[in-house]
C-alpha positions as CSV (number, residue, x, y, z in Angstrom):
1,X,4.9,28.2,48.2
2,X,2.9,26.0,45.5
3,X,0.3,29.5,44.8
4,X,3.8,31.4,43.7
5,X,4.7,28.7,41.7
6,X,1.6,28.6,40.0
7,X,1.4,32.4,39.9
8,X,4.4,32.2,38.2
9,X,3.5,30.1,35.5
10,X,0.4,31.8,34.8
11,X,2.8,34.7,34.5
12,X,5.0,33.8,31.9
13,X,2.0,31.5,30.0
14,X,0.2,35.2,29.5
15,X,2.5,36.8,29.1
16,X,3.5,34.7,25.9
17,X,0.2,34.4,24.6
18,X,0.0,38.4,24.9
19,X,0.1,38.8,21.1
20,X,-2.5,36.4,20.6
21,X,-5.0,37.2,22.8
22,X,-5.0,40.9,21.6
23,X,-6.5,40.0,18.5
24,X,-9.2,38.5,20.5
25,X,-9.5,41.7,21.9
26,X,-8.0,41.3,25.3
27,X,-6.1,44.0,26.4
28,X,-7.7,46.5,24.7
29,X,-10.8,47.1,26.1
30,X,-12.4,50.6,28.1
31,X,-10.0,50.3,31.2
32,X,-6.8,48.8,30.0
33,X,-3.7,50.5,30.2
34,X,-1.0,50.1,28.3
35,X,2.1,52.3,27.4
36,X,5.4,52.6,26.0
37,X,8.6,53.4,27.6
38,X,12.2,53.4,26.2
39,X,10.8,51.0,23.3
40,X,9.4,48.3,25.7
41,X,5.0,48.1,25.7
42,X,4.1,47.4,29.3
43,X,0.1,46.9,30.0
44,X,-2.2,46.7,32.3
45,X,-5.6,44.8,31.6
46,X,-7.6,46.0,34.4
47,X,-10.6,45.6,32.3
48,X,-9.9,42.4,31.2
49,X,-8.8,41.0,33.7
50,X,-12.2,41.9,35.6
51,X,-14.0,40.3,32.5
52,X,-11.6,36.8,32.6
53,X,-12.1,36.7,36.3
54,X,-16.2,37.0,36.0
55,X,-16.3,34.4,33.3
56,X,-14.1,31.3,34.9
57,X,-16.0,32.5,38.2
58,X,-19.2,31.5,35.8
59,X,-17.8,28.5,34.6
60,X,-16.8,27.2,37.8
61,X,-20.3,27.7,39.0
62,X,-21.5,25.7,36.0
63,X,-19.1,22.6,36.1
């Protein structure tokens, strides 16, 4: 129950920071899907995703 909760969070904290993290470049790499239906962007960072999940996998090693 605690792993939804915090799945949930993580959720809606990305999702708000959405705007901000594209102009890090987040979201719009090779492999990242994102498209437009009835006026409403939905994406998919599959790329990015892969790269933020690699780099606090590295961090965790290093701490």
């Amino acid at each position: 129950m605690r792993w939804l909760l915090t799945m949930f969070i993580a959720l809606a904290v990305l999702t708000a920071l959405q705007p901000w993290l594209r102009r890090l470049g987040i979201g719009r790499l090779p492999g990242d899907v994102s498209f437009r239906i009835g006026g409403r962007e939905y994406s998919f960072p599959f790329a990015s995703t892969v790269l933020m999940t690699a780099l606090m996998f590295l961090i965790g090693r290093l701490i």
